[in-house]
C-alpha positions in Angstrom: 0.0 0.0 0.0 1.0 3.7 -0.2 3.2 5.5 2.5 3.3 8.9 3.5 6.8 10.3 3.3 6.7 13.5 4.0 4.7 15.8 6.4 2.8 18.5 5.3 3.2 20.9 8.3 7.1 20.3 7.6 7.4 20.3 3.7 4.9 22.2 2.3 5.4 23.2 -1.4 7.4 22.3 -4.3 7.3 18.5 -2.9 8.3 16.3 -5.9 10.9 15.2 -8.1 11.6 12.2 -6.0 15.1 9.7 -6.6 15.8 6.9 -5.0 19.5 5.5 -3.7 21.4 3.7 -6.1 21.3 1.2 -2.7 17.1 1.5 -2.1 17.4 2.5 1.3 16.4 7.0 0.9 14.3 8.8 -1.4 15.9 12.5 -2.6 13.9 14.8 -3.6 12.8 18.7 -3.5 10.9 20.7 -1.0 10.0 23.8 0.4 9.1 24.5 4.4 6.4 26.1 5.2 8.6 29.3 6.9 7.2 32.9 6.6 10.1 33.5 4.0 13.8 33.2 3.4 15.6 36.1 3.0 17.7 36.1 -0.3 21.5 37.3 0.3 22.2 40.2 -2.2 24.7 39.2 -5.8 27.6 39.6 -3.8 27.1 35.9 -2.4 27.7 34.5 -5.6 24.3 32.5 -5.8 22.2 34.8 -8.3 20.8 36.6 -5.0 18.7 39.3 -5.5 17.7 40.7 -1.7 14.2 40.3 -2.3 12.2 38.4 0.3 10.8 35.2 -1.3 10.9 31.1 -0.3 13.0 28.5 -2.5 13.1 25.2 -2.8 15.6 23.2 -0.7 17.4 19.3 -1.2 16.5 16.7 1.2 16.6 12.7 1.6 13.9 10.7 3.8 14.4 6.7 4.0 12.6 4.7 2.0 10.6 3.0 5.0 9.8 6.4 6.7 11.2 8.4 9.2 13.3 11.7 10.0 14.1 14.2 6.8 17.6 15.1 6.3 18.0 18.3 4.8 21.1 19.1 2.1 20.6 22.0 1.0 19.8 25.5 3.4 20.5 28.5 1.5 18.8 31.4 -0.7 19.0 29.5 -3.9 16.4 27.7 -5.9 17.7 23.9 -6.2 15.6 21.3 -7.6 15.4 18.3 -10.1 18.2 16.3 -8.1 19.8 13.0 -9.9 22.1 10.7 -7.9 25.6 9.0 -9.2 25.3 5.7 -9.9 27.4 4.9 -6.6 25.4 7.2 -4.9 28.2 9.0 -3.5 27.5 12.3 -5.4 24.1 14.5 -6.1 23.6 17.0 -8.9 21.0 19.5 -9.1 19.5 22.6 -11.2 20.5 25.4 -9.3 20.8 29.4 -9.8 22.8 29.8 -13.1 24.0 26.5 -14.2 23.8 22.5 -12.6 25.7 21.9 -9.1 27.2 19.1 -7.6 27.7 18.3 -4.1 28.5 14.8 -1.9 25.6 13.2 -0.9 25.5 14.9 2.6 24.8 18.1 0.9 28.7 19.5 1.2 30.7 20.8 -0.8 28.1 22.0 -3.5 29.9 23.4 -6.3 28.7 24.6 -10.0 30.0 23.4 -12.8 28.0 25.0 -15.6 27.6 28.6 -16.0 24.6 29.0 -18.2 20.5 28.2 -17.9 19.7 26.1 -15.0 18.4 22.3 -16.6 17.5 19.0 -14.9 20.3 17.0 -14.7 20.8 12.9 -15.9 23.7 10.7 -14.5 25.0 8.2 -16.7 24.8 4.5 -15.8 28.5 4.6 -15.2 28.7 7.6 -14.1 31.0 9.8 -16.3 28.7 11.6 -17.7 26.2 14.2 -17.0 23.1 15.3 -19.5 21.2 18.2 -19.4 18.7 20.9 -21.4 19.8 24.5 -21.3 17.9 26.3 -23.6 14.6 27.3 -21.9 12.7 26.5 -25.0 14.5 22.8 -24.5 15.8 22.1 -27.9 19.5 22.3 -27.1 21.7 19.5 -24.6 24.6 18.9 -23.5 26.4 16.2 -22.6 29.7 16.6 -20.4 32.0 15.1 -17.5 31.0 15.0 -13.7 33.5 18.1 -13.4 31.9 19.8 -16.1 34.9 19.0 -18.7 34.4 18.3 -22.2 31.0 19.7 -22.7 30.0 18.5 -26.1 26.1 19.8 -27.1 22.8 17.4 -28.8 20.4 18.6 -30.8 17.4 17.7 -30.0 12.9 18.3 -30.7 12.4 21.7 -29.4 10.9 21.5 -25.3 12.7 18.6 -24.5 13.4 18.9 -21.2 14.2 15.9 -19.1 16.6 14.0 -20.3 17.2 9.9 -19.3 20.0 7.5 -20.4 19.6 4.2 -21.9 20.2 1.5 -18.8 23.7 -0.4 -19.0 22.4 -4.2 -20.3 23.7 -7.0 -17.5 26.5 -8.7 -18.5 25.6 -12.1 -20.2 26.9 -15.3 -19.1 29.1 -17.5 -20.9 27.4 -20.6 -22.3 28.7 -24.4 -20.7 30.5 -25.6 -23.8 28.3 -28.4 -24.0 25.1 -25.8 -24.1 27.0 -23.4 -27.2 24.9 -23.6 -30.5 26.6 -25.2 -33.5 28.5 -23.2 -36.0 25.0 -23.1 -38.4 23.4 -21.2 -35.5 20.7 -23.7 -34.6 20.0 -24.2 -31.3 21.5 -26.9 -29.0 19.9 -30.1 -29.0 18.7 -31.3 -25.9 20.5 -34.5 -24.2 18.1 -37.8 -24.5 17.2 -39.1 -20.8 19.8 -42.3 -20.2 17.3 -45.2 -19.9 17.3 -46.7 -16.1 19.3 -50.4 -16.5 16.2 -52.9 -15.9 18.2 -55.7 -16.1 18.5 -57.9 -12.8 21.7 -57.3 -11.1 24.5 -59.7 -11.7 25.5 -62.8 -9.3 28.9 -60.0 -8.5 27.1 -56.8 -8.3 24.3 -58.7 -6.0 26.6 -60.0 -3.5 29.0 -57.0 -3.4 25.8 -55.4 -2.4 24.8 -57.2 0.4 28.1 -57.3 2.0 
């Protein structure tokens, strides 16, 4: 059945854009408390401040079974659309001016795009980041975890969430006697050995009974 994660009286707006742990055990997602508002440090901050008195959506984690919010993120900027690493040591994020990074304890955020804030995609192995960042969505990019090597995608104008193709599990070797033959037809199943109905032997008999 359904489980209520989060509390309304603690996270009241913006509550979505959930992720789960690459290990199953917390839910990311985006949120905004329910305070009277959060003062916005002026441009000299570095974080697209503006001084103006508003609220903005903050980072947090819950785990997956319920329980206590942790929040990552506590400062005047809008962060949303989080995406774990695949190891799930590492978070990005949409942020003011660009896509952030931080460890997944919500230190050491740290921008490594300077251009329209997009929602981020982790590749399955984790070099790689995605994202739109043309507001009108028809332009991505595709570049390291550092922000290195940004190379840009074409793509149908207003896309805007990107997704990567899943890494297919490693296949199995076939038992030699299972490979197919070189004409590619399928291996031939083994006929069931009959069971021996013939009476035991005078030898066989009284080995057995000793």
């Amino acid at each position: 059945g359904m489980v209520l994660l989060t509390d309304w009286d603690v996270i009241r707006r913006q509550n979505g854009a959930p992720k789960w742990s690459p290990d199953g055990t917390l839910i990311l997602f985006q949120g905004m408390e329910p305070s009277p508002v959060d003062f916005r440090a002026g441009p000299a901050d570095g974080r697209g401040g503006t001084g103006a008195a508003t609220r903005t959506p903050d980072l947090y984690t819950v785990p997956a079974a319920g329980g206590a919010l942790t929040r990552l993120t506590n400062d005047a900027m809008n962060n949303f659309f989080p995406d774990w690493s695949p190891d799930g040591s590492q978070i990005a994020f949409g942020g003011e001016g660009g896509i952030w990074v931080m460890s997944a304890d919500g230190t050491g955020a740290h921008k490594i795009t300077a251009d329209h804030p997009g929602i981020p995609a982790w590749s399955p192995d984790g070099k790689k980041i995605a994202y739109t960042d043309d507001p009108g969505g028809n332009i991505s990019y595709v570049m390291d975890p550092d922000g290195g090597n940004k190379t840009a995608i074409q793509l149908p104008a207003y896309t805007r969430i990107l997704d990567w193709q899943p890494v297919p599990p490693t296949k199995v070797p076939a038992k030699s006697d299972e490979k197919t033959s070189g004409s590619g037809s399928p291996p031939r199943a083994k006929p069931p050995v009959a069971p021996d109905e013939r009476p035991p032997s005078r030898r066989s008999e009284t080995a057995w009974r000793s």
